[in-house]
C-alpha positions in Angstrom: 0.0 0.0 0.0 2.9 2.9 0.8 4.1 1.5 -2.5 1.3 2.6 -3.9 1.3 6.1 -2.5 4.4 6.6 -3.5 3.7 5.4 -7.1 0.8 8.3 -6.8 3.0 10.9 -5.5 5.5 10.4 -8.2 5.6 13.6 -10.5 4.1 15.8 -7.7 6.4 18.8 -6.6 9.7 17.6 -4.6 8.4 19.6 -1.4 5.1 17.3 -1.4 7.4 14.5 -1.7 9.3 15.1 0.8 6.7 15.7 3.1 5.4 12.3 2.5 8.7 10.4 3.4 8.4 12.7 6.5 4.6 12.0 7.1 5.5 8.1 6.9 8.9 7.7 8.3 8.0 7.6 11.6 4.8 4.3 10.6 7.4 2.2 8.7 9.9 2.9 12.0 7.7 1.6 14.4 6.6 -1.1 12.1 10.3 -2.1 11.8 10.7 -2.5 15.6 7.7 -4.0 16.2 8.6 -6.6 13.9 12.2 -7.0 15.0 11.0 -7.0 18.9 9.9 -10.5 18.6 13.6 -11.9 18.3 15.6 -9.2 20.8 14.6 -10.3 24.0 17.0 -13.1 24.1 20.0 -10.0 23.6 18.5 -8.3 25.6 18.6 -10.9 28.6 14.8 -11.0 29.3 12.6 -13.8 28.9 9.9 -13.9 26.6 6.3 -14.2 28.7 5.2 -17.5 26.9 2.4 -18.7 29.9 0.9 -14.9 31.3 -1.6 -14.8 29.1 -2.4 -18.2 29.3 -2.5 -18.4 32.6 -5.0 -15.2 32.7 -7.6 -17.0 30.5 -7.3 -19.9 32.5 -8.1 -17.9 36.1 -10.8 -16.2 34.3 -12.4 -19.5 32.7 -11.8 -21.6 35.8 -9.2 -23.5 34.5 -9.9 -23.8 31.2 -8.2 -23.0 28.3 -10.6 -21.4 25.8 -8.4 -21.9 23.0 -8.4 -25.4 23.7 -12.2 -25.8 23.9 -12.9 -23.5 20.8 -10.5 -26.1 19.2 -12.1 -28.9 20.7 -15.8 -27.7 19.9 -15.4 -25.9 16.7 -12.9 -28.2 15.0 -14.6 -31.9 15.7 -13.8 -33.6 12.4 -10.4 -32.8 11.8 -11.0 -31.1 8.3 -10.8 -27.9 6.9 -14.5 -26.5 7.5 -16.4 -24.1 5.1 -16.2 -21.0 7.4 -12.7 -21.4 8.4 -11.6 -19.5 4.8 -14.1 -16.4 5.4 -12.8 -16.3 9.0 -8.7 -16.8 8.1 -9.5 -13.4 5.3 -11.3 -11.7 8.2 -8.0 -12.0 10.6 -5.6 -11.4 8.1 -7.6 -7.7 7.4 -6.5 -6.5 10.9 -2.9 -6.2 9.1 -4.3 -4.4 5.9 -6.5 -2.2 7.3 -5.1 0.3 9.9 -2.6 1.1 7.0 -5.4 1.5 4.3 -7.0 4.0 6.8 -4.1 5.8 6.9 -3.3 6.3 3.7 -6.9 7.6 3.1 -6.9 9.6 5.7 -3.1 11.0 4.2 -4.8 12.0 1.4 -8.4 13.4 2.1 -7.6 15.3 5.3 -4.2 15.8 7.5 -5.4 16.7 10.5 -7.7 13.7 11.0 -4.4 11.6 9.4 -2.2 13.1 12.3 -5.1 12.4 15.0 -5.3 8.8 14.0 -1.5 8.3 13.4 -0.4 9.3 16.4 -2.8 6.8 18.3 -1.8 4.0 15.9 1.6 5.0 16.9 0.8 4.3 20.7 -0.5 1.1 19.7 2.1 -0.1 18.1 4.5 1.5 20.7 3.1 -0.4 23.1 3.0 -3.9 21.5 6.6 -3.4 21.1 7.2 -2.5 25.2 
């Protein structure tokens, strides 16, 4: 998608392309270290917290894992199921859309761009902490 944009931007004024590296540096940074986060934490001598969550679900479902009985429920025969398609598309849009809002929000109105950005950018701030 920034492909795209930059694709679109190409022939516009240098100062409007520069603003847009500007406008976008700071997205594709934070992308970058949330990405890259996953494998530090064995440099940086910390552990990586495989069972909290786990063990949160399973306090707050009285010792059962939810994942486990979706699994068991949901996923009887072993197969492939009909709906398990729609729903694998509708997870995978969580990656494709935030970005899609922001490039049409980049390009219709900067303010509201700038309002949402900087709220993505806590977000993804704190999935990397």
């Amino acid at each position: 998608m920034l492909g795209a944009l930059v694709c679109g931007n190409f022939g516009k004024p240098l100062r409007e392309q520069r603003a847009m590296v500007r406008d976008w540096a700071i997205l594709v940074a934070l992308l970058f270290a949330y990405e890259y986060s996953r494998g530090i934490a064995d440099q940086l001598g910390t552990r990586v917290h495989l069972t909290a969550i786990r063990d949160i679900d399973r306090f707050l479902f009285f010792d059962n894992d939810p994942n486990v009985w979706v699994q068991n429920h949901f996923n009887v025969s072993r197969k492939v199921s009909w709906y398990e398609l729609p729903l694998a598309v509708v997870y995978m849009t969580h990656f494709v859309f935030p970005v899609a809002i922001a490039v049409i929000l980049w390009l219709r109105n900067r303010h509201e761009w700038d309002r949402y950005m900087r709220r993505f950018a806590l977000l993804l701030g704190a999935g990397v902490a």
